[in-house]
C-alpha positions in Angstrom: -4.7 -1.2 -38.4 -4.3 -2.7 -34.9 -2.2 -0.7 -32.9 1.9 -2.0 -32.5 1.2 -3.4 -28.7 -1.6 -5.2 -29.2 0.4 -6.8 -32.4 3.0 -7.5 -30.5 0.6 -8.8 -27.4 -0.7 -11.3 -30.2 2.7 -12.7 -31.5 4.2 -13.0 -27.5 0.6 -15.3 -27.0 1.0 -17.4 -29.5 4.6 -17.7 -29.2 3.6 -19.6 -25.9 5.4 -16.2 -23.7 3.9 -14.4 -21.3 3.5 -10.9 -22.0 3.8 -9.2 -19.0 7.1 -11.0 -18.2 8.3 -9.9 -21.7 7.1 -5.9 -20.5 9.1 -6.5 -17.3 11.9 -7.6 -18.9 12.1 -4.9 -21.4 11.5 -2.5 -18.6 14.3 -4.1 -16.5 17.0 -3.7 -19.8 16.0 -0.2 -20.2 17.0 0.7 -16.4 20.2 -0.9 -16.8 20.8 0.9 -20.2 20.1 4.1 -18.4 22.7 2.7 -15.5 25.4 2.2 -18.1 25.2 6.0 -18.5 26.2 6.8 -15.0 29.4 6.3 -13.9 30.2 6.3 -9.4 32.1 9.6 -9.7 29.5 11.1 -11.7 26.7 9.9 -9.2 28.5 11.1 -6.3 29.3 14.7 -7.9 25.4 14.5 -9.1 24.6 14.0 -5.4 27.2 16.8 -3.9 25.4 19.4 -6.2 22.2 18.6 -4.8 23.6 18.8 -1.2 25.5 21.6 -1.2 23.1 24.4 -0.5 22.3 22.1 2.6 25.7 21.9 4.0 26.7 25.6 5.9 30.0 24.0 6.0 32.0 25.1 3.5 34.3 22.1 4.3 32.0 19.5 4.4 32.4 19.3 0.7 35.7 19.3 0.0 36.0 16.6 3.2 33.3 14.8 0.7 35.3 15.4 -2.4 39.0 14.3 -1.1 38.0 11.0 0.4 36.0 10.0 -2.4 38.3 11.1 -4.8 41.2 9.5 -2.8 40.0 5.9 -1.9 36.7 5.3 -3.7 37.4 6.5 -7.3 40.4 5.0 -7.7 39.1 1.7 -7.3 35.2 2.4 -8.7 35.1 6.1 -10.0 35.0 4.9 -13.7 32.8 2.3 -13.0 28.6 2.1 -14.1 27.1 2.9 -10.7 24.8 -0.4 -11.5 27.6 -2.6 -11.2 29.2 -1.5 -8.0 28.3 -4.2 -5.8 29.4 -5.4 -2.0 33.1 -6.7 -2.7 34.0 -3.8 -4.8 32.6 -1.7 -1.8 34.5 -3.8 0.5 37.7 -3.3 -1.7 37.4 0.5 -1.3 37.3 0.6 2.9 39.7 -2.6 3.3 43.0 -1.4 3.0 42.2 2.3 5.5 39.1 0.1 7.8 42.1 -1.0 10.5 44.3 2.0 9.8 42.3 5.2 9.4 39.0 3.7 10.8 37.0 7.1 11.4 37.8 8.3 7.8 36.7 4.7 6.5 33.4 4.8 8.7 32.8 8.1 7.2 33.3 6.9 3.6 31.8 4.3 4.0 28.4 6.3 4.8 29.3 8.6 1.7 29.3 5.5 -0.7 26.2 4.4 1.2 24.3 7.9 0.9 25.2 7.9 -3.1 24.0 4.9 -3.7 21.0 5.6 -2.6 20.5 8.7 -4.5 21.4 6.2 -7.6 18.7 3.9 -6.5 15.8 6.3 -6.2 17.3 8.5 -9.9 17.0 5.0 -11.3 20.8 4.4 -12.3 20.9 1.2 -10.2 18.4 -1.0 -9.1 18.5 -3.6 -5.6 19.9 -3.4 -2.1 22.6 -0.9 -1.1 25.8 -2.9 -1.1 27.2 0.0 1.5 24.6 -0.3 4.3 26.5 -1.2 7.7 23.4 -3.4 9.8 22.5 -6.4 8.4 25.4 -6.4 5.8 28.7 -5.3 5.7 28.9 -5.4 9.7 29.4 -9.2 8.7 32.3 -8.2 6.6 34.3 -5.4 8.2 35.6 -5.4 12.0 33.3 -3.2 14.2 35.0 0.3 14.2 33.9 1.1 17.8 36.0 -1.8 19.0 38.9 -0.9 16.1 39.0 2.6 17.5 36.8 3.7 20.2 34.8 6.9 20.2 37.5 9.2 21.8 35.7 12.3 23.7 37.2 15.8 24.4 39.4 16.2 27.4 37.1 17.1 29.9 37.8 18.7 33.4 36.4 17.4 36.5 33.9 19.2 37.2 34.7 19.1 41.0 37.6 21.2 39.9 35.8 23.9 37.7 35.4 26.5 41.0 39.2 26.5 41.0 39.7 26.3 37.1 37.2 29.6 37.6 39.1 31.9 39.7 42.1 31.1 38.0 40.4 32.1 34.6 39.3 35.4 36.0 42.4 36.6 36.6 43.6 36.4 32.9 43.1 39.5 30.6 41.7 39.9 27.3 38.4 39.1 25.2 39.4 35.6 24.6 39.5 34.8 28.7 36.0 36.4 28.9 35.0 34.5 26.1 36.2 31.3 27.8 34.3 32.0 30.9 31.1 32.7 29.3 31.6 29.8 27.4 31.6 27.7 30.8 29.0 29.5 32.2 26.7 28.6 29.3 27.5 25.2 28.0 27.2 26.5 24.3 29.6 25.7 21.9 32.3 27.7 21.3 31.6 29.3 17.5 28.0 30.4 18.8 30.2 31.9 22.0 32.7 33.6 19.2 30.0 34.6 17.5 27.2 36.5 20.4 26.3 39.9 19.0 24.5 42.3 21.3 21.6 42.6 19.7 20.7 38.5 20.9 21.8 39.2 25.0 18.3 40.4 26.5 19.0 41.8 29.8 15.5 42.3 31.5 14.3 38.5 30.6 18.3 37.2 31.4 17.7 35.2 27.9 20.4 35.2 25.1 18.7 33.8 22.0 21.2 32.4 19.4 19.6 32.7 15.7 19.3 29.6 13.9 21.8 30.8 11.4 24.3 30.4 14.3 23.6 27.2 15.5 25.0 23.5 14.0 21.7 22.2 14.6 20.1 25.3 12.4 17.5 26.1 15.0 17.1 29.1 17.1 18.6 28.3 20.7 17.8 30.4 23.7 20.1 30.0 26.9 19.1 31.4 30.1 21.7 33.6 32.0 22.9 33.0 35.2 23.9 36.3 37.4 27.5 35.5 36.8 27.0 35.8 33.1 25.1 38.8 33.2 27.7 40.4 35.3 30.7 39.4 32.8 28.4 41.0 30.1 28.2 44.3 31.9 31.8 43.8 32.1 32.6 43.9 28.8 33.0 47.5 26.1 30.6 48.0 24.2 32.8 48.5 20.8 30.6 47.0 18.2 28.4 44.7 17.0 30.1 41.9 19.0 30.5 41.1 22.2 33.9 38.9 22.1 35.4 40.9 19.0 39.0 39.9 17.8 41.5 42.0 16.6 38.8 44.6 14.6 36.0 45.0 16.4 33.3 43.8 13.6 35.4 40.6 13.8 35.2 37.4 15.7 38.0 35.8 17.1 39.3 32.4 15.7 38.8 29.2 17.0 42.0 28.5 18.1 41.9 31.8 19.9 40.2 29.9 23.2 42.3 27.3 22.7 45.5 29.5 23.7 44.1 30.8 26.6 43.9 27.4 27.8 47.5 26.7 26.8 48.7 30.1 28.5 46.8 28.9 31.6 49.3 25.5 31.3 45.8 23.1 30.5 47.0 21.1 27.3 45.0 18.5 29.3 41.9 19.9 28.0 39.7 21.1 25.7 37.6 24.0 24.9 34.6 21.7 23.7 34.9 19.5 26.7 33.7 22.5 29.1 30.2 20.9 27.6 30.9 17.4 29.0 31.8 19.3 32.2 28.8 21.5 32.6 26.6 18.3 31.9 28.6 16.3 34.3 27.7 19.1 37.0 24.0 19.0 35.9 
């Protein structure tokens, strides 16, 4: 008995169709059966799950989870992820692209990033009707020119020599947390965060594990004499070397942040000491 493809072969030929369009066809109907069975919102929490180990932030995914549950699931949550296509991505970023541009932007890359973890799974087939270049950019306004990048407060760094002396005169951990933080150009949870153990005083290196760092790789800052000498400054009280209130601790990022305000500077940030050190470099 012939097998049921090569039957089936024989009938499509002299039915006058082409087989091979008849296979492609029947290949195409099955994706889009298997599509059906995926909702957006049950894409998108497939694709959080498969992220999360990834992101040390615990915030990252609930910032992932309230936006899309706010503005995209409303609108395409119930939806098969197959038929999501470029208005009803459109209709999602619209109503917040002029008003709450950054969060849109952001969203707009979520949507974008899910997608594409439909298209390779196989739940949707085509172009991403998300992607910015070449597409939506000739929909939606560009949100540089909506609301331009705005960067930390930053002092002059003609002024820091001042700014310096003035800092030095302030007590407390979170003052000589500040300085080191200037003297360094490191942000300011790896500053929070120095332990002992990573300060090498013979080579003047302080090496920042990986597990410390936003980028996740090991960071090694050379130390400057100033540095050094605020280091031998500071007790020796426990694992940490800017401790908060118990000394196995850190402080808390706002804790910087106040020093500033005590010291009268609401006209700048903590993070824009990096602009300033790179200025001066």
């Amino acid at each position: 008995m012939a097998p049921l493809n090569s039957v089936r072969h024989a009938l499509a030929l002299h039915e006058g169709k082409d087989p091979l369009e008849l296979k492609r066809s029947a290949k195409l109907a099955a994706a889009l059966d298997r599509a059906r069975l995926m909702t957006f919102d049950q894409c998108a929490a497939a694709y959080i799950a498969a992220h999360r180990g990834s992101w040390s932030n615990p915030k990252h995914v609930s910032q992932w989870e309230n936006t899309l549950a706010t503005y995209a699931s409303p609108i395409i949550g119930a939806l098969p992820v197959a038929e999501v296509d470029t208005p009803l991505v459109v209709k999602v970023l619209s109503p917040i692209w002029q008003t709450k541009t950054e969060t849109a932007t952001r969203l707009r890359g979520r949507i974008e990033n899910i997608l594409d973890w439909a298209t390779v799974s196989k739940y949707r087939t085509g172009e991403n009707p998300a992607r910015w270049r070449g597409h939506l950019e000739n929909v939606l306004a560009n949100p540089n020119k909506i609301a331009p990048v705005v960067h930390h407060p930053a002092l002059p760094w003609q002024e820091i020599g001042a700014f310096m002396a003035e800092l030095r005169t302030r007590p407390g951990t979170a003052a000589r947390a500040l300085e080191f933080l200037i003297l360094t150009g490191v942000r300011s949870g790896s500053v929070r965060g120095t332990r002992w153990v990573e300060i090498d005083f013979d080579r003047r290196v302080w090496t920042v594990p990986a597990s410390r760092m936003k980028s996740k790789q090991e960071f090694r800052v050379p130390l400057s004499s100033a540095a050094l000498a605020l280091l031998g400054s500071m007790p020796r009280t426990g694992a940490l070397v800017f401790p908060g209130r118990k000394a196995d601790s850190p402080q808390s990022d706002m804790t910087l942040t106040a020093v500033l305000r005590r010291m009268g500077r609401e006209d700048i940030s903590v993070h824009g000491f990096r602009s300033t050190f790179r200025d001066w470099c």
